[in-house]
C-alpha positions as CSV (number, residue, x, y, z in Angstrom):
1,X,0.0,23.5,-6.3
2,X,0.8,23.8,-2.5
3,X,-2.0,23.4,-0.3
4,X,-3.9,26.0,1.7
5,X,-3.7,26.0,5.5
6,X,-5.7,24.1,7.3
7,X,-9.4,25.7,7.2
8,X,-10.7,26.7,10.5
9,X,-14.0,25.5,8.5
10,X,-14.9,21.9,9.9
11,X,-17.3,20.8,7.6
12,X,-15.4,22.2,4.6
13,X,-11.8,21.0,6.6
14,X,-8.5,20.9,4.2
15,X,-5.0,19.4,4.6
16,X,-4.2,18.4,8.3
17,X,-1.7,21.0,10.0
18,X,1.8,19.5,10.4
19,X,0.9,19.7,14.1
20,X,-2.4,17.7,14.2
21,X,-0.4,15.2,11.8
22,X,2.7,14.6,14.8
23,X,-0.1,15.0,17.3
24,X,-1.8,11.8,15.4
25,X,1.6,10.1,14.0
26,X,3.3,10.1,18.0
27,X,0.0,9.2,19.5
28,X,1.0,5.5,18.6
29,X,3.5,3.1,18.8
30,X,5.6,2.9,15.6
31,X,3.6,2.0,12.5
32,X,5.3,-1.3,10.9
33,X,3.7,-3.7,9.2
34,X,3.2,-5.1,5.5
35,X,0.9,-5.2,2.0
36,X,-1.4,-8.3,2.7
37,X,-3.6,-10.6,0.1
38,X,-4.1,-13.9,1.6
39,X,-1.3,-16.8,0.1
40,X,-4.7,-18.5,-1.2
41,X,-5.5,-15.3,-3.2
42,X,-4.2,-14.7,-6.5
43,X,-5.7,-11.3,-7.5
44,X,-7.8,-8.7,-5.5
45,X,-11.4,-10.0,-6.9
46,X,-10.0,-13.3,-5.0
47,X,-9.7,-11.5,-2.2
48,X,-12.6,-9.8,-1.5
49,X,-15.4,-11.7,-3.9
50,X,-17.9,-14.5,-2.3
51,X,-16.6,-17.4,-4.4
52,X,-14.7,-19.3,-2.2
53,X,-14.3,-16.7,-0.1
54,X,-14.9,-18.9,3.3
55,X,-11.9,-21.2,2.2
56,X,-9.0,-18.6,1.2
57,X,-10.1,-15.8,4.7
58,X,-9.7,-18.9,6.7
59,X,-6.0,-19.5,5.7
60,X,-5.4,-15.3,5.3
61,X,-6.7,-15.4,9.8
62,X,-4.1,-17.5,9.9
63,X,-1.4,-15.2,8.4
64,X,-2.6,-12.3,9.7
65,X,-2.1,-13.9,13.3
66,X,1.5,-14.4,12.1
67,X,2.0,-11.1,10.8
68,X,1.1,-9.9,14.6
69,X,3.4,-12.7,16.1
70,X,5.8,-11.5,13.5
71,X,5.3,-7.8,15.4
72,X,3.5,-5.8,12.5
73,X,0.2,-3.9,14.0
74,X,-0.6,-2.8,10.8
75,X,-1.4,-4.0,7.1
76,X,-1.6,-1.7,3.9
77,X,-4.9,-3.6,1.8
78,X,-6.6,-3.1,-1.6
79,X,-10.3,-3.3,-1.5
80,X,-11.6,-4.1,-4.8
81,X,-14.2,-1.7,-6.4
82,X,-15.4,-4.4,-9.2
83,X,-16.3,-7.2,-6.3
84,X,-18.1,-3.4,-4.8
85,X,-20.1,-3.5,-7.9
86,X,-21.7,-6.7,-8.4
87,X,-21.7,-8.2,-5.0
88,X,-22.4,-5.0,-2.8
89,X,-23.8,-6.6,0.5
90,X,-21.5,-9.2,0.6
91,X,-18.5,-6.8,-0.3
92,X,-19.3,-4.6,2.5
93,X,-19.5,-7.9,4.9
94,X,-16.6,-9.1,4.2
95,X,-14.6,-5.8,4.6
96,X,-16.1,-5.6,7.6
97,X,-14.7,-9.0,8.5
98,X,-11.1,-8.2,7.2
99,X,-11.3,-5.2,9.5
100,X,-12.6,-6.3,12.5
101,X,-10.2,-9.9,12.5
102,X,-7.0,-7.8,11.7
103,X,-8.0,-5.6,15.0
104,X,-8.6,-9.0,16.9
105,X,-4.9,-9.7,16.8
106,X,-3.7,-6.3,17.3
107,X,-3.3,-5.0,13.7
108,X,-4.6,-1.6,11.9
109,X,-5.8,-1.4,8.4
110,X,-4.8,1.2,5.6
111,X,-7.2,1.2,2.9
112,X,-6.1,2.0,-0.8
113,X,-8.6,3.7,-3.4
114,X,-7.6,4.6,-6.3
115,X,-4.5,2.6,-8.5
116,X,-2.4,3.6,-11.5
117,X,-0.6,0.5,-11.6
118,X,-2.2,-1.0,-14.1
119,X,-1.6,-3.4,-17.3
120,X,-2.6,-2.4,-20.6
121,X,-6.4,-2.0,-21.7
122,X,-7.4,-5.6,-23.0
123,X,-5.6,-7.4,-20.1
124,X,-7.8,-5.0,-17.4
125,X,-10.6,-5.4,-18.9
126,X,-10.0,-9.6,-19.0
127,X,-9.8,-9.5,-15.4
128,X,-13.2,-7.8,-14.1
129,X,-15.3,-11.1,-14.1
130,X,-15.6,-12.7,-11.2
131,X,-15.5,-16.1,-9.9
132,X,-12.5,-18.9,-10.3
133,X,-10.0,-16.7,-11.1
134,X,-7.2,-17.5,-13.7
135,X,-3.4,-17.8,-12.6
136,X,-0.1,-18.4,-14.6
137,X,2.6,-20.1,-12.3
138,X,6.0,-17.9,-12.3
139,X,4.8,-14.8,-13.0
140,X,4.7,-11.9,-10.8
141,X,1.0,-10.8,-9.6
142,X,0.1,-14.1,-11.2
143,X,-0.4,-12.8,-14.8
144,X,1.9,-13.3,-17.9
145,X,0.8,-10.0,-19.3
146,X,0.6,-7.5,-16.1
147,X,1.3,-3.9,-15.2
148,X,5.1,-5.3,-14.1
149,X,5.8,-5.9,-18.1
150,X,7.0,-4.1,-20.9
151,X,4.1,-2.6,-22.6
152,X,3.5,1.4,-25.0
153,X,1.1,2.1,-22.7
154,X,-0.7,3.6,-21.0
155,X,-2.3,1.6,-18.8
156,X,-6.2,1.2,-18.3
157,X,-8.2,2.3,-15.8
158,X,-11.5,2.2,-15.2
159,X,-11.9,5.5,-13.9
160,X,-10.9,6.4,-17.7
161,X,-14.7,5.6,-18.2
162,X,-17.3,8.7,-17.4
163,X,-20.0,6.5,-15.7
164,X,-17.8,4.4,-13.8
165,X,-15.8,6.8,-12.4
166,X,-18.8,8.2,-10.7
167,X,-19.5,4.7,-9.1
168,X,-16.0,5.2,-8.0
169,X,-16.7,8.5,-6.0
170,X,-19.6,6.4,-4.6
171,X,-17.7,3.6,-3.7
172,X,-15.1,5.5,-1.7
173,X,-18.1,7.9,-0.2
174,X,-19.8,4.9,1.3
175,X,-16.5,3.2,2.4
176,X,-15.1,6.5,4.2
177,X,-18.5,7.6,5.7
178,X,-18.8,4.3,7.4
179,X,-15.8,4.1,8.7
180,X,-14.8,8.0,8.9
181,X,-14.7,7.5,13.3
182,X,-13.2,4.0,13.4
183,X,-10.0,3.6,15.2
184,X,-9.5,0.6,13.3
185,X,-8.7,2.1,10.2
186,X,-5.2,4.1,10.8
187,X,-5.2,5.4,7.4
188,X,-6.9,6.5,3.7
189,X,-4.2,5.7,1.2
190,X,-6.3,7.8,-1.2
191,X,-4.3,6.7,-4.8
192,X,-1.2,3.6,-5.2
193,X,1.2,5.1,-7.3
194,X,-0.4,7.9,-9.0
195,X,0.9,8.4,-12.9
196,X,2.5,5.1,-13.0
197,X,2.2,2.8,-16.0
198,X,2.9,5.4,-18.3
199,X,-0.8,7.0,-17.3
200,X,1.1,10.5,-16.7
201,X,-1.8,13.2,-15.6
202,X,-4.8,11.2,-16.6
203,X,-5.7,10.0,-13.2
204,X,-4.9,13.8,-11.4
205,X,-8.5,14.7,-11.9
206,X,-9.6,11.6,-10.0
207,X,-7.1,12.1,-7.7
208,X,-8.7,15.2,-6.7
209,X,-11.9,14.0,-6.2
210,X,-11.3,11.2,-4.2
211,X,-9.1,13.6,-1.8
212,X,-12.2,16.3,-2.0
213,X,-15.0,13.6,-1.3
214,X,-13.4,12.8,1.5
215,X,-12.2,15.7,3.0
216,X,-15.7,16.6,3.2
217,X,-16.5,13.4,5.0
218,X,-13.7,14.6,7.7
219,X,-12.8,11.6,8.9
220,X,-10.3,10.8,12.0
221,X,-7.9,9.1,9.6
222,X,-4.9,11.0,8.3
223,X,-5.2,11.2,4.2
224,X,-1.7,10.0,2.2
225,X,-1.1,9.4,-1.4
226,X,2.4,8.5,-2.0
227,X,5.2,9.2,-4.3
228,X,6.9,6.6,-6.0
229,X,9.5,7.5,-9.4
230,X,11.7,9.3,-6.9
231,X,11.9,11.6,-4.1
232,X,15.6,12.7,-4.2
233,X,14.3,16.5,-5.2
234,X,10.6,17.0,-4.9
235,X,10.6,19.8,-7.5
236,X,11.4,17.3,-9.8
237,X,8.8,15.0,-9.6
238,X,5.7,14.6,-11.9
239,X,2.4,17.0,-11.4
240,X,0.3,14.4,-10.4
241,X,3.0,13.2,-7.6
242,X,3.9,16.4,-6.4
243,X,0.0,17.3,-6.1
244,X,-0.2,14.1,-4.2
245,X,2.3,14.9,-2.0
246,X,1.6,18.4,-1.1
247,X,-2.2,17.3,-0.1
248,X,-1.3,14.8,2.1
249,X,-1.6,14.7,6.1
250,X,1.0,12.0,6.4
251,X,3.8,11.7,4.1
252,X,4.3,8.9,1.9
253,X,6.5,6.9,-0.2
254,X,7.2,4.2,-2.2
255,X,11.5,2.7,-2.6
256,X,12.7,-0.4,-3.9
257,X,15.9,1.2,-3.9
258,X,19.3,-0.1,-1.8
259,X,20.3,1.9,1.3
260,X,21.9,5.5,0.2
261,X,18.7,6.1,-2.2
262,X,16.5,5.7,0.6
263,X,18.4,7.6,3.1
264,X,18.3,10.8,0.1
265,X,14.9,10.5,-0.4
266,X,14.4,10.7,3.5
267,X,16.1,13.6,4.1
268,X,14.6,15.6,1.0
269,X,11.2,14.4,2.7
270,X,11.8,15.2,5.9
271,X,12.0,19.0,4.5
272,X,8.3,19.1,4.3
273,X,7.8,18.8,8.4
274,X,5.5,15.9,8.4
275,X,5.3,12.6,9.7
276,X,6.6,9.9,6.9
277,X,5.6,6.3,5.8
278,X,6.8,4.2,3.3
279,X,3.6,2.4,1.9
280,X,5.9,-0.1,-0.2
281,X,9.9,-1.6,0.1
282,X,11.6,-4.7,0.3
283,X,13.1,-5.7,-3.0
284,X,16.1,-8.0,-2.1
285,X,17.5,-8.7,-5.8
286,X,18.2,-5.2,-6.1
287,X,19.5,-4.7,-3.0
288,X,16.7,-3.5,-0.7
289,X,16.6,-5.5,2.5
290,X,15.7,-6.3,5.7
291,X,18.7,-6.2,6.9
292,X,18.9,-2.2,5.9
293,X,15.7,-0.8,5.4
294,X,14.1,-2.1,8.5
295,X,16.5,-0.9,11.0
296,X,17.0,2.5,9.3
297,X,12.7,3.1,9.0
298,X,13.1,2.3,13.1
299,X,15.7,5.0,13.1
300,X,14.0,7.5,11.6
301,X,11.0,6.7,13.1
302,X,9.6,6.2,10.0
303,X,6.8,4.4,9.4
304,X,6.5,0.8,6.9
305,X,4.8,-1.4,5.1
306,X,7.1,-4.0,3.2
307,X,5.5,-6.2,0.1
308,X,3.6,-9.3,1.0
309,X,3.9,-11.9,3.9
310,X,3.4,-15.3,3.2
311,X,4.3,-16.0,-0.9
312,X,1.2,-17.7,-2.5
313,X,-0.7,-17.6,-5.6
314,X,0.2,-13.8,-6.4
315,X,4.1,-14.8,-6.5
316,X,5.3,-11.4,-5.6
317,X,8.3,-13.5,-4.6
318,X,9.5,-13.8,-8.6
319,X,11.1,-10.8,-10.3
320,X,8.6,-8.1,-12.3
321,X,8.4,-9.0,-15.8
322,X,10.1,-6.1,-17.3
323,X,13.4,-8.0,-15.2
324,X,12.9,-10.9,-17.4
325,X,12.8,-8.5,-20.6
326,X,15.8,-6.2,-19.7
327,X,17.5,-9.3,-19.0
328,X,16.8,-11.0,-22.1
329,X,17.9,-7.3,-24.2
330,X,20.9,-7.9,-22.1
331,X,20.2,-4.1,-20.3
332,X,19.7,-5.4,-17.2
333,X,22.5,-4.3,-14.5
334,X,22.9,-6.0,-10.5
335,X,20.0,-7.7,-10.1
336,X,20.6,-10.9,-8.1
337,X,18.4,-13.8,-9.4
338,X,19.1,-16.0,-6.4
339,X,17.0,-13.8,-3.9
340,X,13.3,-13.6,-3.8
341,X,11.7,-10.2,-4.7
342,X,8.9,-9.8,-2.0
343,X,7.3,-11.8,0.9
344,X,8.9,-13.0,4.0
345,X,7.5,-16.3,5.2
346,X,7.4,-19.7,3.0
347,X,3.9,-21.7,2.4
348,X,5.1,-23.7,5.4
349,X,5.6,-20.5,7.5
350,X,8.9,-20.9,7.9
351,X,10.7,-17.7,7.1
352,X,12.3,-17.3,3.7
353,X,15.2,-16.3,5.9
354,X,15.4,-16.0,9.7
355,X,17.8,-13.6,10.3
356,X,15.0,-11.1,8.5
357,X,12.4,-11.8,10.7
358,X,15.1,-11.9,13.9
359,X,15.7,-8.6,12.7
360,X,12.3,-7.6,12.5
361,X,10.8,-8.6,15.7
362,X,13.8,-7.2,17.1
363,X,12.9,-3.4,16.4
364,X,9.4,-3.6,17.0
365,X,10.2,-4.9,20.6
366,X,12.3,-1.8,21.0
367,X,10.0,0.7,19.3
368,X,7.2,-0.8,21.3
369,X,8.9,-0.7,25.2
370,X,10.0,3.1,23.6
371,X,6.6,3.9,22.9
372,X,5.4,2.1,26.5
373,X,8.4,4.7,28.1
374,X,6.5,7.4,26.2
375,X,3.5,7.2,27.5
376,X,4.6,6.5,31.5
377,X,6.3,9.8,31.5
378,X,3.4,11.1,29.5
């Protein structure tokens, strides 16, 4: 299941060595920044699809300007293969426009492919069509029935279909090749969360094709997939994690955890010799802060991508719905319901607390008059 060393093939290249990966990772200033939809976006079709699309990228310039004030040059987003589909042209427009106005104020995109956090068959399918898109209000992701609920399982995917999984190699083949040499893409986040939603190994063979397709492509960009049920021992993870993890260039990782959690899962990491990035944090009810996280990430020189910026339509601020359900069964332990769960600015772009974005602008000074030090003695 480990990989191979790196191939002295080019066109037929393999896992980065864990020298070109430090050679990349301390080539630029600490990576910080944080998953982004729009506040006027309440699902990734409203993100990306032509429907209103003029109105909701107008207000998501807007954030993505105070994501840079903020001190982020980076954002972690989800391009959607559906909008891919049936609106190709446009699609690949308007990507180009989320790319290019991200760079304008200073920020980096990752892109995500693949996704196994997904709700259960008859809910996915509900939600392909596109146009004015349907929201419930106080419900996290904007959906009473979602991937965050209680459900048997296991989720759907379209990838589960023969023929559509093909458009999906296609989809990520186009997207890579055209962008393979663009410094504005720092990374391919090849698969969110691989085996989540009680999917197990049926995304592992999709998981390798996307990595193979575009490891032919050899693109500048580092490849990642991250691990996200743990990290404490890596022999103990799932297949489909661990094969993730060992074909990555960059580490990556995904903790909602409090403070000594993260710190284990760091140092287990860290065994592996490469540069690390946690894709997803910041879960406050459950004790995973600003306050902690942030500072120990700059520490470690690790790099981050919180959850969400400004709360809007996708209400990652609320708890996941399996909270509301473990609450209800009275199994729920030390979750504080008087904290949001994600996001870090109000609509009004005020922060949702100060002191976190004090915090936060605070490190990113400092990492970035390191990284200036860096490259004067350099």
């Amino acid at each position: 299941m480990k990989p191979n060393k790196e191939s002295p093939n080019k066109e037929n290249p393999v896992i980065w060595s864990k020298e070109k990966a430090w050679e990349w990772y301390n080539a630029r200033p600490w990576i910080r920044g944080c998953n982004f939809m729009g506040s006027e976006d309440c699902s990734h079709i409203d993100q990306w699809q032509e429907f209103e699309f003029e109105k909701r990228f107008k207000a998501a310039e807007k954030e993505l300007a105070l994501a840079a004030e903020t001190g982020f040059n980076s954002i972690r987003i989800v391009p959607e293969f559906i909008v891919w589909k049936k609106e190709h042209d446009g699609f690949m427009e308007r990507f180009e426009r989320y790319i290019e106005t991200a760079y304008k104020y200073g920020i980096t995109c990752m892109i995500v492919f693949g996704n196994d956090c997904v709700p259960p068959k008859e809910e996915a399918l509900s939600r392909l069509k596109l146009g004015k898109q349907y929201v419930d209000i106080g419900y996290h992701g904007g959906r009473k029935i979602s991937q965050h609920g209680t459900f048997s399982g296991p989720g759907y995917s379209l990838l589960d279909e023969p023929k559509t999984a093909e458009e999906h190699y296609e989809w990520v083949r186009e997207i890579v090749t055209k962008y393979k040499n663009d410094k504005r893409i720092i990374m391919w986040d090849v698969f969110n969360e691989p085996g989540n939603c009680r999917r197990g190994n049926l995304s592992l063979p999709h998981l390798k094709k996307f990595f193979e397709i575009i490891r032919k492509i050899n693109p500048i960009q580092p490849l990642t997939a991250a691990i996200w049920s743990g990290g404490k021992n890596i022999e103990q993870l799932p297949e489909i994690e661990k094969w993730a993890l060992y074909n990555s260039d960059i580490v990556s990782f995904h903790n909602y955890s409090p403070y000594i959690e993260n710190v284990e899962v760091i140092s287990e990491l860290k065994t592996l010799g490469r540069p690390i990035v946690n894709t997803e944090w910041l879960a406050r009810p459950v004790r995973n802060t600003v306050e902690e996280i942030f500072p120990l990430f700059y520490l470690e020189n690790i790099g981050c991508y919180n959850w969400g910026l400004v709360a809007g339509k996708y209400q990652t601020f609320e708890p996941h719905d399996w909270v509301w359900d473990a609450y209800k069964e009275n199994k729920l332990k030390d979750f504080d319901f008087t904290k949001w769960f994600h996001d870090l600015y109000r609509p009004s772009f005020r922060p949702y607390n100060p002191k976190e974005t004090e915090i936060i602008k605070h490190f990113c000074f400092l990492a970035d008059e390191k990284f200036k030090d860096k490259t004067k003695k350099d």
